[in-house]
Each structure stands twice: as structure tokens, then as C-alpha cells.
C-alpha positions in Angstrom: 4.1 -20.8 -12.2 6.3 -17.7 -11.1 7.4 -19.9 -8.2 8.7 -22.9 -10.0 10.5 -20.9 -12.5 12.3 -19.1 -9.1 12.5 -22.6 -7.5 13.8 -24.3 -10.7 16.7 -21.3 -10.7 17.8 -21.9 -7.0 17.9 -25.2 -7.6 20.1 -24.5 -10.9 22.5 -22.1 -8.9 22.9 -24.8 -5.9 23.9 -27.7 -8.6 26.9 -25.2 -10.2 28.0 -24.0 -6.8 28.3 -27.7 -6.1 29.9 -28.0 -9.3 32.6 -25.4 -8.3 33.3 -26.7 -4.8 34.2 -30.2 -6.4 36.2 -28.4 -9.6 38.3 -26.1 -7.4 38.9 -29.3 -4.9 40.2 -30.8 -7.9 41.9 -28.3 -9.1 43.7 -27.2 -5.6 45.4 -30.6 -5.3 46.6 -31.0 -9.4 48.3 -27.5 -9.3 50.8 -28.6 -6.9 51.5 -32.3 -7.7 51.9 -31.0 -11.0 54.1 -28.9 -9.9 56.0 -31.3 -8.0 56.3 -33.5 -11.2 57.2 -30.5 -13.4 60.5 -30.0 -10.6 61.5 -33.3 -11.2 61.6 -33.6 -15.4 58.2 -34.8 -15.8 59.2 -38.1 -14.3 57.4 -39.5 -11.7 59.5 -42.1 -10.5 62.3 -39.3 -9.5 60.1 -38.2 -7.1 61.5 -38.3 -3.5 59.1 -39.9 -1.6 59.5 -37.8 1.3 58.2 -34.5 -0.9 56.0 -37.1 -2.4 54.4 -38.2 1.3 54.2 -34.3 2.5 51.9 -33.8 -0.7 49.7 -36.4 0.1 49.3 -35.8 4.0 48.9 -32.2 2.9 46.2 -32.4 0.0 42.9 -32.7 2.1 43.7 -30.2 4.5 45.1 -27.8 2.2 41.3 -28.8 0.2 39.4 -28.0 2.5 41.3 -24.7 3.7 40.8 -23.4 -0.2 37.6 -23.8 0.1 36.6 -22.1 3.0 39.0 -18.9 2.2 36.9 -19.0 -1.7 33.6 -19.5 0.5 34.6 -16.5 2.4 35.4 -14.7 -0.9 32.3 -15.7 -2.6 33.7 -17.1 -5.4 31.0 -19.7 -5.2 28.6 -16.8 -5.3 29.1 -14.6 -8.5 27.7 -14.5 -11.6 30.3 -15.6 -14.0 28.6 -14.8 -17.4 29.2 -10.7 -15.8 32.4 -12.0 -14.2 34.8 -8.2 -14.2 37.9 -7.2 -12.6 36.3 -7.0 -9.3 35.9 -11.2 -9.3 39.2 -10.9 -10.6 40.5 -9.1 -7.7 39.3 -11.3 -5.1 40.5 -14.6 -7.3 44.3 -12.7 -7.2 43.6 -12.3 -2.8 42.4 -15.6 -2.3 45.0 -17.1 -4.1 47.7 -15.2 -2.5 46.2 -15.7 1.0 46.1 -19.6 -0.2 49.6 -19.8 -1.4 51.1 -18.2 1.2 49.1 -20.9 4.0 50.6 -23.3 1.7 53.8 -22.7 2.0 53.8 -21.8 5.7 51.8 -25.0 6.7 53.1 -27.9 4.9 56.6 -26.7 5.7 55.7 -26.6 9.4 53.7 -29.4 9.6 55.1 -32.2 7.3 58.7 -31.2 4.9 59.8 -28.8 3.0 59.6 -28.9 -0.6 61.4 -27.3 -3.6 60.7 -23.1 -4.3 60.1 -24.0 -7.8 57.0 -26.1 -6.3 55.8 -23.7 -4.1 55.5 -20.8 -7.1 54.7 -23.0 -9.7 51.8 -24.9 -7.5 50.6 -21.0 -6.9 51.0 -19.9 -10.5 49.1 -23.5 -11.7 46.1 -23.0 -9.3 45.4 -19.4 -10.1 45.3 -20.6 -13.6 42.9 -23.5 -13.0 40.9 -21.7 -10.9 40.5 -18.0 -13.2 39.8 -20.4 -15.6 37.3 -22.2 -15.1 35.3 -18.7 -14.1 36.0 -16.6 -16.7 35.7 -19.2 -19.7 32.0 -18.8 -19.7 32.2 -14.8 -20.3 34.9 -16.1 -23.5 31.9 -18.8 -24.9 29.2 -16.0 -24.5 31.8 -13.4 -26.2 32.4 -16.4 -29.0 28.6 -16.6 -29.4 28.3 -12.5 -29.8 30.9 -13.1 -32.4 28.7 -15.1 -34.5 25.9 -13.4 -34.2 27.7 -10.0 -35.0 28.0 -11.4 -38.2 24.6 -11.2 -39.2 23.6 -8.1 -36.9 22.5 -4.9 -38.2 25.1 -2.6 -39.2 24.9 0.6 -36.9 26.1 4.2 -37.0 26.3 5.5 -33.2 26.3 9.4 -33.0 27.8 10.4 -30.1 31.7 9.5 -28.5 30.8 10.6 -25.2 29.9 8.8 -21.5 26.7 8.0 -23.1 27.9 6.3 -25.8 30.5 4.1 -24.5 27.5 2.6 -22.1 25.5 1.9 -25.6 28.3 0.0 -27.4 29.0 -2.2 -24.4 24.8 -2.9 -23.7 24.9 -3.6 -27.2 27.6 -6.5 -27.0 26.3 -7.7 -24.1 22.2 -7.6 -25.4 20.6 -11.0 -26.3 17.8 -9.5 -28.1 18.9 -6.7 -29.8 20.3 -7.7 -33.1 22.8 -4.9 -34.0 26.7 -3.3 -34.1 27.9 -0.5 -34.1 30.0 -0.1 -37.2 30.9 3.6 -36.8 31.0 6.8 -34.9 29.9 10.2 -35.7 30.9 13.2 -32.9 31.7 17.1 -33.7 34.7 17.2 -31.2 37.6 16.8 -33.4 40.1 15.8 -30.8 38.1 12.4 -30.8 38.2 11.9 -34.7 40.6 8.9 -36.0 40.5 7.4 -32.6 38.6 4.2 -31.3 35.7 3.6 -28.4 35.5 -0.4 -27.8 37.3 -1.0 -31.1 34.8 1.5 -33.4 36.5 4.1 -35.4 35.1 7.7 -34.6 35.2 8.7 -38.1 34.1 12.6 -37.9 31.6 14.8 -37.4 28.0 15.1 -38.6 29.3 16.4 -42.2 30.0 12.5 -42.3 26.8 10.9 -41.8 25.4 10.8 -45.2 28.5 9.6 -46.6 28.8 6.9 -43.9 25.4 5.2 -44.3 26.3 4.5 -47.7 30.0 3.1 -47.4 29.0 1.3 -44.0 25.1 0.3 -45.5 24.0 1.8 -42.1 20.2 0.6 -41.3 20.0 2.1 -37.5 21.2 5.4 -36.4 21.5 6.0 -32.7 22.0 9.3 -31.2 23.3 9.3 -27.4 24.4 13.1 -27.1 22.1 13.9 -23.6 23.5 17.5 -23.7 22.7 18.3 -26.9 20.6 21.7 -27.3 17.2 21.2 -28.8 18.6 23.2 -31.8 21.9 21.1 -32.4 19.3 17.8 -32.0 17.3 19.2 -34.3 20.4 20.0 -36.6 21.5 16.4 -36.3 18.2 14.8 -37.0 17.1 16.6 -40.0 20.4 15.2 -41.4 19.6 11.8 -40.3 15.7 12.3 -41.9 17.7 12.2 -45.8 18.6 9.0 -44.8 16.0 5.9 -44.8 17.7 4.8 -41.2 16.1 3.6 -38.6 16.3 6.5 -35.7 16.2 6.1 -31.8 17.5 8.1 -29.7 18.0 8.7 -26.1 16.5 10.7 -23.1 17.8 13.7 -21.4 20.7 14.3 -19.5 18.9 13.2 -16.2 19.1 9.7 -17.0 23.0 9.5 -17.4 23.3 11.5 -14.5 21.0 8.9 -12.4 23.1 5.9 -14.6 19.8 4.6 -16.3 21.6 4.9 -19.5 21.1 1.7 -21.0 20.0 -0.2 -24.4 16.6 0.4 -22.6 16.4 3.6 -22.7 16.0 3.9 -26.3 12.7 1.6 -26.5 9.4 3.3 -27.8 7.6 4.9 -25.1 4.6 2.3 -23.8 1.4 3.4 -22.5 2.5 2.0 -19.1 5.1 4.7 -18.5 2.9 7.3 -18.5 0.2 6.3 -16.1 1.6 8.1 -12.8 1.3 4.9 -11.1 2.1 1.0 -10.9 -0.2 -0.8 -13.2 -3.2 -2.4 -11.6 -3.1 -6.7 -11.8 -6.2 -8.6 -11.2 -6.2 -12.4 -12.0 -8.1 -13.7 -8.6 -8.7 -18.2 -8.2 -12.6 -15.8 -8.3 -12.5 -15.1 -11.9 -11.0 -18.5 -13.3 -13.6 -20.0 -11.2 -16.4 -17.9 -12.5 -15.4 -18.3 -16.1 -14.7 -22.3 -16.2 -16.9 -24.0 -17.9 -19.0 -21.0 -19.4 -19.9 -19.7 -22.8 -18.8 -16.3 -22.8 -20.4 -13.5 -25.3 -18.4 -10.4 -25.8 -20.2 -7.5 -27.8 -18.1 -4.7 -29.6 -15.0 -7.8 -29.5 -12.9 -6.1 -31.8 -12.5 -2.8 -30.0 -9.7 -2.1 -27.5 -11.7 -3.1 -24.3 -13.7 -5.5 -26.6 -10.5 -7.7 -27.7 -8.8 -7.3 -24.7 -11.5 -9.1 -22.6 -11.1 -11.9 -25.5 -8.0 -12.3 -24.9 -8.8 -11.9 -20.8 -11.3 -14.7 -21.3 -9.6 -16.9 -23.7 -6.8 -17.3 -21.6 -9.1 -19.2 -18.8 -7.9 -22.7 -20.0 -11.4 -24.5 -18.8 -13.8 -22.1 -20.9 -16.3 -23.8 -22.4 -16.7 -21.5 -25.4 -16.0 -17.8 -26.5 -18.3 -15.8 -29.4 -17.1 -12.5 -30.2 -19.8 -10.5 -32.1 -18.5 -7.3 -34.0 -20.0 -4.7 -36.6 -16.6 -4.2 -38.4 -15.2 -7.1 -39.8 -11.2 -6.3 -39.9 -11.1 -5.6 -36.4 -13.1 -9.0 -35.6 -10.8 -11.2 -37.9 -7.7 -9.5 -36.4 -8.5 -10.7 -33.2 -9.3 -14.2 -34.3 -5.7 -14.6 -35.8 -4.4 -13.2 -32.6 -6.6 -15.7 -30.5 -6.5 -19.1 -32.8 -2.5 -18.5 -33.0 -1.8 -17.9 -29.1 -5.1 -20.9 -27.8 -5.0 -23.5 -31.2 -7.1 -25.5 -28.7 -10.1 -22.6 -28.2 -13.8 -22.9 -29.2 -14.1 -19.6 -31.5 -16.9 -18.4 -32.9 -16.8 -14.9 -34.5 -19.8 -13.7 -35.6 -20.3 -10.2 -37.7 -23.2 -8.5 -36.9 -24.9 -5.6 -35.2 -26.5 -4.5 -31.7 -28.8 -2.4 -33.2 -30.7 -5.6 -35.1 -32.4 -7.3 -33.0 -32.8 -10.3 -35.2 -29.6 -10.9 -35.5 -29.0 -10.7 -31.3 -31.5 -13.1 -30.9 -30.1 -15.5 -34.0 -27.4 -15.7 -32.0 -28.7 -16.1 -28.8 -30.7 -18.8 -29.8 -28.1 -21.0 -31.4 -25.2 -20.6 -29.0 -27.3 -19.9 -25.3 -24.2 -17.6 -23.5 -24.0 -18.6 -20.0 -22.2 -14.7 -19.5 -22.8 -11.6 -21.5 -19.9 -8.6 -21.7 -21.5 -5.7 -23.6 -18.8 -3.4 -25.1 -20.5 -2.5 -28.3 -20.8 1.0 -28.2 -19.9 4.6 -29.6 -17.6 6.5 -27.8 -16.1 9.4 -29.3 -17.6 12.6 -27.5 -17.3 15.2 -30.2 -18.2 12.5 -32.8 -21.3 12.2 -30.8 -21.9 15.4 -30.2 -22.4 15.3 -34.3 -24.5 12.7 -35.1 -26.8 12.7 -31.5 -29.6 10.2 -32.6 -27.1 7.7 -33.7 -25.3 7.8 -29.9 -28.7 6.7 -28.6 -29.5 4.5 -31.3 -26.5 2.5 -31.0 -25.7 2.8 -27.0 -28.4 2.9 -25.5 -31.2 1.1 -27.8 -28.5 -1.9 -28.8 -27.8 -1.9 -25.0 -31.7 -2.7 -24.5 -31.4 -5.2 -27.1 -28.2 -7.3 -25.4 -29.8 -7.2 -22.3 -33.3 -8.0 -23.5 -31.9 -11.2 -25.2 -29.7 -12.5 -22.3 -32.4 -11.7 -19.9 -34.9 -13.8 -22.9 -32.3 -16.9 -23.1 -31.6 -17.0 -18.9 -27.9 -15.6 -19.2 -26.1 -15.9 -16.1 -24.8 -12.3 -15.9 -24.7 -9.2 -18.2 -21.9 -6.8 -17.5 -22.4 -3.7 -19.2 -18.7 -1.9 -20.0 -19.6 2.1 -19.0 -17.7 5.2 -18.1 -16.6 8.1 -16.0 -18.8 10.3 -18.8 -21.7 8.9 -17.5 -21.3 10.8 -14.0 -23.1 14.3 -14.4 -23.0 14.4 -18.3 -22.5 16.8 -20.2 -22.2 15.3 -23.5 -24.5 13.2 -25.3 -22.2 10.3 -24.9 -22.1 10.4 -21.6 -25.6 11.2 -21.1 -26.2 7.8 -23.1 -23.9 5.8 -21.3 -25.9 6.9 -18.1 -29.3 5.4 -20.1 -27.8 2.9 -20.6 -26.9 2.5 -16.9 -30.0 2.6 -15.9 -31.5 0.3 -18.9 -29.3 -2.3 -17.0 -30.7 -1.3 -13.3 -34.4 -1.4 -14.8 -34.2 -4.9 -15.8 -31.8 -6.2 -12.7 -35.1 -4.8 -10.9 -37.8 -5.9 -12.8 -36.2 -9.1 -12.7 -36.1 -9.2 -8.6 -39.5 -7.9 -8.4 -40.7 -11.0 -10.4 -41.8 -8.5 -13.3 -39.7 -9.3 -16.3 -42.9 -9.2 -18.3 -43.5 -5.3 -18.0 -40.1 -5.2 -19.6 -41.3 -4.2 -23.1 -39.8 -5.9 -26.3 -40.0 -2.2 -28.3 -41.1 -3.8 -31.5 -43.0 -2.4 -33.7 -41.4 1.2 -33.2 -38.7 0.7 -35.4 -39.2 1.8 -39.0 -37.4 -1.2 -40.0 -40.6 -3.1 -39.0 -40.7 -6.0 -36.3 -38.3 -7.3 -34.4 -37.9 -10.7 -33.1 -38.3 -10.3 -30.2 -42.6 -10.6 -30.2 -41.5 -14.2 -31.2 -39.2 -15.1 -28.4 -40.9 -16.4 -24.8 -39.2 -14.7 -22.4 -38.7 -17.8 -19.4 -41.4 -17.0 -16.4 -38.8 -16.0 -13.9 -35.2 -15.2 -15.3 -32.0 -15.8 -13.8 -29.7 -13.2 -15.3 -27.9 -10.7 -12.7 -27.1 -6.9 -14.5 -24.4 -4.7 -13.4 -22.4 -2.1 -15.1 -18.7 -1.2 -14.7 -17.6 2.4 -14.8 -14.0 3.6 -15.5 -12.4 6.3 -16.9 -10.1 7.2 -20.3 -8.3 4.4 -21.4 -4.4 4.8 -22.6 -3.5 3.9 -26.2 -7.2 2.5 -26.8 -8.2 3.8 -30.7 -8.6 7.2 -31.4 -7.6 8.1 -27.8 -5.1 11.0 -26.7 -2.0 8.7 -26.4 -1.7 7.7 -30.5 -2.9 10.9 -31.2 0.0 12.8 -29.5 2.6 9.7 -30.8 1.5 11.0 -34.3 2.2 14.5 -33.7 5.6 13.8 -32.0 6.4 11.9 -35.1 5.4 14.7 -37.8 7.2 17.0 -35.8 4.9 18.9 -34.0 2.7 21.0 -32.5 1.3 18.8 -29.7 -2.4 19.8 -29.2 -4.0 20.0 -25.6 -7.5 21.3 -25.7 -7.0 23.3 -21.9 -3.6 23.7 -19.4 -5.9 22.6 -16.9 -7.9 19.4 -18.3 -7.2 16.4 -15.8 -8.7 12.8 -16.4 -8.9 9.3 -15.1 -6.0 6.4 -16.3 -6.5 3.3 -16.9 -4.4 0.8 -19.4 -6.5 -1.3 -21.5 -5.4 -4.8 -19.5 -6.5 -2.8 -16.2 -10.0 -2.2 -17.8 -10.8 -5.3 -19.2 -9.9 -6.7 -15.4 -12.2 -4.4 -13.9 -14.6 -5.5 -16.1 -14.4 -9.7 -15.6 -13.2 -9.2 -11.4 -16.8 -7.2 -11.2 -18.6 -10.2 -13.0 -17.4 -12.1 -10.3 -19.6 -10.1 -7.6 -23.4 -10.4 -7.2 -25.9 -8.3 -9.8 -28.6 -6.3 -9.1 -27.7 -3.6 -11.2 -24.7 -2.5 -9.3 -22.0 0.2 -10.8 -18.6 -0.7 -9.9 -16.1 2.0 -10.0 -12.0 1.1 -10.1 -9.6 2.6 -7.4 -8.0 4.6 -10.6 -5.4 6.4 -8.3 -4.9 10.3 -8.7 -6.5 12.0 -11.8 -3.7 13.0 -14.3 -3.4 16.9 -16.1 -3.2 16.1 -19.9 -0.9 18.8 -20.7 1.8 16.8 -18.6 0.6 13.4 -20.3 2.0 15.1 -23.2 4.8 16.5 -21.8 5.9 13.1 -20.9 5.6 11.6 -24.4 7.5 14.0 -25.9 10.7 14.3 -22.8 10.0 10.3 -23.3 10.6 10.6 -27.3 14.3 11.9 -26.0 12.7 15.8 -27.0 12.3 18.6 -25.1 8.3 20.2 -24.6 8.2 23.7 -25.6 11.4 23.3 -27.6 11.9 20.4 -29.7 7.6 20.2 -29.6 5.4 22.9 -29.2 2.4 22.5 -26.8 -0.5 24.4 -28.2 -4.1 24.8 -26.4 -7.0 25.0 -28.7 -9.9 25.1 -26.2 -12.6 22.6 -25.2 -14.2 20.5 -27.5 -18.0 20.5 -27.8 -19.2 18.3 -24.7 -15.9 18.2 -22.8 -15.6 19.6 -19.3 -12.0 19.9 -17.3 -12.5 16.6 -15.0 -14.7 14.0 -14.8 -15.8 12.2 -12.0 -16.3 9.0 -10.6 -19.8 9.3 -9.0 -22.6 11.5 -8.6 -23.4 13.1 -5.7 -26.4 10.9 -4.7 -24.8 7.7 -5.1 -22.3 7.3 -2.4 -19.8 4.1 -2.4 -19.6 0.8 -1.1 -16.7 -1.1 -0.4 -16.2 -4.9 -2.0 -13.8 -7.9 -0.9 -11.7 -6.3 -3.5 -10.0 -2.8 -2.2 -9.3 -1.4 -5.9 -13.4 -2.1 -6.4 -15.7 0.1 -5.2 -19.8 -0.3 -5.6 -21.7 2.8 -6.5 -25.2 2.8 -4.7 -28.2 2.8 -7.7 -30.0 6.0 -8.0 -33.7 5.2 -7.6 -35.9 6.7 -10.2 -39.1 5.6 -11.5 -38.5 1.7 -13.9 -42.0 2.3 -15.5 -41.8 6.4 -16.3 -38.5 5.5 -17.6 -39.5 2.1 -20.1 -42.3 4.6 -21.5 -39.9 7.6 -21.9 -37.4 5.0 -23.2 -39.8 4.1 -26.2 -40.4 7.3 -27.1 -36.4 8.4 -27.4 -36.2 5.3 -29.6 -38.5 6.9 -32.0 -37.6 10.2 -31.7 -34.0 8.6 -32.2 -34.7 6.9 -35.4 -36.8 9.6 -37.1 -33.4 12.2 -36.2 -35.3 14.7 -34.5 -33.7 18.0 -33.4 -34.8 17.5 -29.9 -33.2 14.7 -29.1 -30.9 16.3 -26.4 -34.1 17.6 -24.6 -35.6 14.2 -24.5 -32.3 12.7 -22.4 -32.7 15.5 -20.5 -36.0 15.1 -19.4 -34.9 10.9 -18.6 -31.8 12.2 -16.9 -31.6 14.9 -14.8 -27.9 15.4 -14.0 -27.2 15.9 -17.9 -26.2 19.4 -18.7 -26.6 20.6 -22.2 -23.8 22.9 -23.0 -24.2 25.2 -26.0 
């Protein structure tokens, strides 16, 4: 698609480079026999026809000399919509170098004519030839007109380098619907005077006054030098008002000249991942996806709706169910989904992992052909709180996905899992690991030929019975099991990024738990790739682990946002430490020790190699924890323990 478009534009700048050759051909040969006519009266009958005859042996050569000198200035290669005094200059040269050929060669070579024709021919085709360029830069400026008149009345605080570069991105911006009305800046010399045609009115004393008189609805400050305590002067004025305020980055920028319209954007997740975003869409996935019904658990959370809108964007899927818990998160991605693919089979179903009734309702009546399991709790000190309820929901509604697709022949269950899981030492983690290995007990179970040893765990649920007693599992399953692990996702909810945007908006303090806590990056899009390219490969209860680049010290993600927020860290925001949370250690890691990694078709995929441990102990153990899980009991944390080994219980 990216080609066309490119092609379609090449194409587009050959047909008005064509246009140009055949204009200025034109043009060349009009300005001098107008010329010629103008020297005699405007009548063409007192025409000599001697001058008349030297014009006419002389057109086509002197055409196709203009030409090649404009070739060779590259008239035929600017942009005129940007067209400045530099393609002014060389218009002024070429014509010069034209006119002077002109003269020199028809005189020579044929007769020669009036002066009033020679400077009136050279005055005519400059004309004709400026023109023509430079009218499209006076439609566009016609256009900006017009839509000035319904822009946004602006205040722009700050007369300086910076703000000059502002006003003109402003008039020249397509998107941005604003003007600059007004100026504010403290250096008096500047006051009464005019930037680009905008009064500079006075100094911040003025800015209350001037949102009224001017009914300013954006305020943008463009003072880069500005000490954190005269920024904070001017802002706390601009606060009374109910303006809209951007402003823009340190002094660095205008010194590198990326001082643009830009600039003064909110700051995106993107920009502070240390690296180039990772893209993923391989001829692999579409394939894999094409004709499928496609079942994504936990579809309302961040990686939950992002793999909707992943998978909904695979033009020959057969169907997509997303099956949530909480209902406004499930219905906000369903507008989102039926408004960008009208033509999509959606089915969004509200429901629970943890009832296993439900699960198999819906397996039953729809029959998934691809299971991605994203239902889960994640926040570690949450966790930490409420233990029994991390197994119940991770790793017990894991057992109950997997149990079903592995009942109804699913093609593939992917279960979504995490750095945490990698020598845990938090329950969440330590439950993310179970439910690792819940998936690499039934991907082996299923290759031995002994899905039937995989129990159903009814019956140990005060609830009362589950459904699945009633469901016959098929003799020999189909369904392939692997798990994807990554690390801390930006801007997903409740994570660091919106947590540190809040505090940058109240004002501060920024809170870092330790100076030296580093993490794993990932954007959400990145994630939810990982998770469909590693569908893609074979099963067996394989981990795959994304290339996530260089781990990342928090205390500089948040130095970022705020220096990104056009503050300074330490003294527009404070950075405070406030010590580890319950469960959180300083880095996490990618693999344990015993695993080891293997390398896929894909270079940003790695496979981590299945610890062996024993299926059966586990299933037994695993029956028990359920129990113990639903009747709360204190020892929960021992009983993970005991199941896995690299889980360290701090406290």
C-alpha cells in the first residue's frame, strides 16, 4: 500500500514537471512577441516583417535553450507550495542568463530588433515565469485566510527566536486550527511593536486582561530560557485563566532547530522507549489468522483490546469474540471496533474465567479455532493484598481457558505472561509462572496422548460442580499451548507512564520507588505483536521472549516526561524515592537460569527452553492450591512455594 501511495506521488510530480516544461515553452516565446507587438502600438500589421521573421526563426531555439538553463536551475524540481527567496533567486539568474543569450543570439544570428523588445521580452518572461510558481504559495495563503477566520484565537507568550518560528509553523500548519491574536514578553523595548503582523502588547501584567479583550482559548509559551522560577511565575498566572496551555521544550531544541509546531504535542509513550518501536505484521500472521474464529480473554484490557484491534484488522477473519469481566471496558472496545470494521463479525460476551460454566457456554456455541488468554490480575502490590484471589483468577481461570480449548479442539492457546514470572518474587509473578506451567502440562499431556489425566477440578469449588464433568473431552486433541513472556508495558492502565502524567499535571512530586529500579519496555502495539507473531510458531508449550532492547532506569523514564512536559526534573518537578513496594525487586529478567534460549525465523523472537518438572506431582499440588485458594488460607504463599521453586517470599 506504502508503495502505491509513493508510486502514485512520482507519478504526480512527473505530470507537473511536464506541465511546467510545456507552460514555460509557452510562456518564453509570448513574452517577446508581445513585446514586439507592444513596440509597435499594439498593431500587428505595423510589424516589420524582417523583426517579425527573426522572431519566428528564433522562437524554438531560444525554447529549447530556456529550458535547459531552468533544467539546470531546477526550477522544474522545487516545491512550489514552500517556494522562498532562494527559488526566487535562481528565477532572477536564469532569467538574466536567458535574456542576455537572447539578445546576443538573435542579433548575431538573424536581425536586430528594437531595445524596447529586448527589455520588455525580459521583463514579460520573468513575469510569466515567477508567476506561474509562486501563485500556488498565494492560493494556499488565500485558503489560510479563510480558515483564520474560524481558527482559535491565541495568546503567544514569548517575542523571541522561538516565537517567530511558532507563528510562521502556525500559518503554514494544515491541522492545527489556531492564530495567534497577541503577544505577551517582559522586554519592554519589544512592546507596541509587531512579529509577522501580531502586536506585542506587554508583559505578563497583561495576560489576564488580554484573554478577556482577545477571548483567548490557547496560551502558548515559547520562552526556552526561561528559569524554572520565572516559568513557574508565568504559568501560575496562566492557571487563573481557563486556557488551554502548551508549552515548549528546553533551550536544546532551538539550539538544534527542532523548534517547530511539533514540539508542543503531548508527550506519547513512544518517545520514551529508548529505542525505535518494534513492527511486526509478517504475510505469517495474516495467513494464520484468515479464516479463523478468534477468542480473546481479558479483551477490554490494554493488551486485551489491542490484540482486538490486531486481529480485527486481518480483513479475511472469520469471526472475533472478545470475552470481558467488566462491561465498560468491553463495550468501549466494541464502538471502537464496529466504527473502524462496520463489516466484522463481533461478538462481545461479558463473563468470567473463573466460571467455568460460562467458558464452556461459550465454547460450545461459538467453537474458537484460536484462543488468546489475557484475562488476568496484574498489579503486584494489589496482589500482594488479596494473594488467594491472584491464584484464583490467574492461574485457576488460566486452567479453565485452556481446559476448554483443549475440550472443544482449539487450534492454539497463547497464553499472554510476563518478565514477573522469571524468579518471582511476588505472588503475581509467582502465579504467572503456574500458570506457565499449567500451559506446558497440557501441551505435554496432549503429546503424550494423555489428555485424560488432565483433571476437570470439579467438585473442589465451593460453588459446587462445574461443567466440565459434562463435557467429552475428544480422544486425541489437536490444540498446541505456548505462552508469551514480556516485560512492563508503557501507558497500559494503572502502569508508571499515566501515573507520572498525573503527577506532572498536579504539579508535583514525581514518585520513583528506588534511583536504581530498571525494567523491560514495551508499547502496547509491540506486545500485542509479540503475542499473534508467536501464535504463528509451533506449540508445545514453548515461552517466547521479545528482543526488548536494553532495560530502562525508571528514575530517567521520569525524567524524560517531565523535560518532555517543557519542565525541568529536580526544579520545576521534584523526584522523590519512596522505597520498594511489597514484591518488587530492582530488575527483572527475561529467563531463568535453567532455561537457556533458542533462536526462531524471527530475530526479535527468542524461545525459552521448558523447565522439566513433574506434570502429575504438579496437577495434584494444583488441586490442592485451588482449595486452599478458595477457602483464603494464610498459607497460600507457602503452597506456590512448594509448586515453584525459584519463587522467593520476601517479608
Amino acid at each position: 500500500m506504502e508503495n502505491e501511495k509513493t508510486e502514485k506521488r512520482i507519478q504526480h510530480a512527473h505530470i507537473i514537471m511536464l506541465y511546467l516544461i510545456i507552460y514555460d515553452a509557452i510562456a518564453v516565446s509570448v513574452s517577446y512577441f508581445t513585446a514586439l507587438w507592444l513596440r509597435f502600438d499594439l498593431r500587428f500589421s505595423a510589424i516589420p516583417p524582417w523583426y517579425l521573421e527573426a522572431w519566428k526563426s528564433f522562437a524554438l531555439i531560444y525554447v529549447v535553450f530556456c529550458i535547459v538553463v531552468f533544467w539546470f536551475f531546477r526550477l522544474y524540481k522545487s516545491i512550489w507550495r514552500f517556494a522562498s527567496f532562494k527559488e526566487l533567486e535562481r528565477i532572477s539568474v536564469a532569467t538574466l542568463i536567458t535574456t542576455v543569450s537572447h539578445i546576443v543570439l538573435i542579433t548575431i544570428l538573424f536581425q536586430r530588433m528594437p531595445i524596447s523588445y529586448y527589455l520588455m521580452g525580459a521583463c514579460l518572461q520573468f513575469l510569466l515565469v515567477t508567476g506561474i510558481r509562486f501563485s500556488y504559495r498565494f492560493i494556499l495563503l488565500l485558503r489560510s485566510t479563510e480558515r483564520m477566520k474560524t481558527a482559535n484565537n491565541c495568546m503567544l507568550i514569548g517575542a523571541g527566536a522561538a516565537g517567530a518560528v511558532i507563528l510562521r509553523e502556525l500559518e503554514r500548519s494544515k491541522e492545527l486550527e489556531d492564530k495567534i491574536v497577541c503577544i505577551i514578553d517582559d522586554n519592554r523595548n519589544k512592546w507596541n511593536r509587531y512579529i509577522e503582523g501580531i502586536p506585542v502588547i506587554g508583559g505578563r501584567d497583561k495576560i489576564l486582561s488580554a484573554v478577556k479583550e482577545y477571548g483567548i482559548k490557547k496560551i502558548y509559551l515559547a520562552i526556552p530560557s526561561l528559569s524554572g522560577k520565572e516559568r513557574k511565575q508565568i504559568l501560575d498566572i496562566c492557571k487563573e485563566t481557563e486556557c488551554e496551555l502548551h508549552t515548549l521544550p528546553g533551550m536544546y531544541q532551538l539550539m538544534l532547530g527542532k523548534v517547530t509546531v511539533n514540539s508542543l504535542r503531548k508527550v506519547k509513550v513512544e518517545d520514551l522507549l529508548g529505542r525505535e518501536p518494534v513492527k511486526m505484521d509478517s504475510r505469517e500472521r495474516r495467513t494464520f489468522l484468515s479464516g479463523k474464529t478468534v477468542l480473546i480473554t481479558g479483551g477490554g484490557g490494554s493488551i486485551g483490546s489491542e490484540l482486538c484491534r490486531q486481529v480485527a484488522s486481518i480483513r479475511s477473519l472469520k469471526r472475533l469474540i472478545i470475552f470481558d469481566i467488566y462491561e465498560n471496558n468491553a463495550h468501549a472496545i466494541r464502538l471502537e471496533l464496529e466504527d473502524k470494521y462496520p463489516d466484522i463479525d463481533l461478538v462481545v460476551l461479558i463473563g468470567s474465567v473463573r466460571n467455568s460454566r460460562r467458558l464452556m457456554q461459550v465454547f460450545e456455541e461459538y467453537r474458537p479455532d484460536i484462543v488468546f488468554h489475557a484475562a488476568a490480575h496484574k498489579h503486584v502490590p494489589l496482589m500482594e493484598d488479596s494473594p488467594c484471589e491472584s491464584i484464583k483468577n490467574n492461574v485457576i481461570g488460566t486452567y479453565y481457558t485452556a481446559y476448554a480449548a483443549m475440550a472443544y479442539d482449539c487450534e492454539k492457546f497463547v497464553l499472554i505472561s510476563t518478565d514477573k514470572a522469571v524468579n518471582p518474587v511476588n505472588i503475581m509473578g509467582a502465579s504467572k509462572r503456574l500458570c506457565e506451567m499449567v500451559v506446558q502440562t497440557f501441551a505435554k499431556k496432549i503429546s503424550a496422548g494423555k489428555a485424560s489425566d488432565l483433571p476437570s477440578l470439579h467438585g473442589k469449588i465451593p460453588y459446587g460442580k462445574s461443567r466440565f464433568d459434562e463435557v467429552q473431552v475428544v480422544a486425541k486433541p489437536r490444540t498446541e499451548f505456548v505462552a508469551v513472556r514480556f516485560g512492563n508495558v508503557l501507558g497500559s492502565n494503572g502502569s508508571v507512564i499515566p501515573r507520572f502524567k498525573e503527577q506532572i499535571e498536579a504539579g508535583g512530586p514525581v514518585t520513583v520507588t528506588h534511583p536504581d529500579i530498571i525494567r523491560y519496555f514495551m508499547t502496547i502495539p509491540e506486545a500485542a505483536s509479540l503475542v499473534i507473531e508467536a501464535a504463528t510458531f509451533g506449540g508445545g508449550g514453548r515461552i517466547f521472549v521479545l528482543d526488548m532492547g536494553t532495560p530502562v532506569k525508571i528514575v530517567d523514564l521520569a525524567r524524560n516526561m517531565i523535560q518532555l512536559s517543557g519542565l525541568k526534573p529536580d526544579e520545576d518537578i521534584k523526584i522523590v524515592y519512596t522505597g520498594l513496594r511489597p514484591g518488587e525487586k530492582l530488575y527483572e529478567e527475561r529467563l531463568m537460569d535453567e532455561e537457556g534460549l533458542q533462536t526462531t525465523s524471527n530475530e526479535l523472537i527468542s524461545i525459552g527452553k521448558p523447565i522439566e518438572f513433574d506434570e502429575d506431582r504438579f496437577l495434584k499440588q494444583l488441586q490442592e492450591l485451588m482449595v486452599a485458594a478458595y477457602e483464603d488460607r494464610a498459607d497460600i504463599r507457602d503452597r506456590v512455594a512448594e509448586m515453584v521453586p525459584t519463587y522467593h517470599i520476601i517479608g
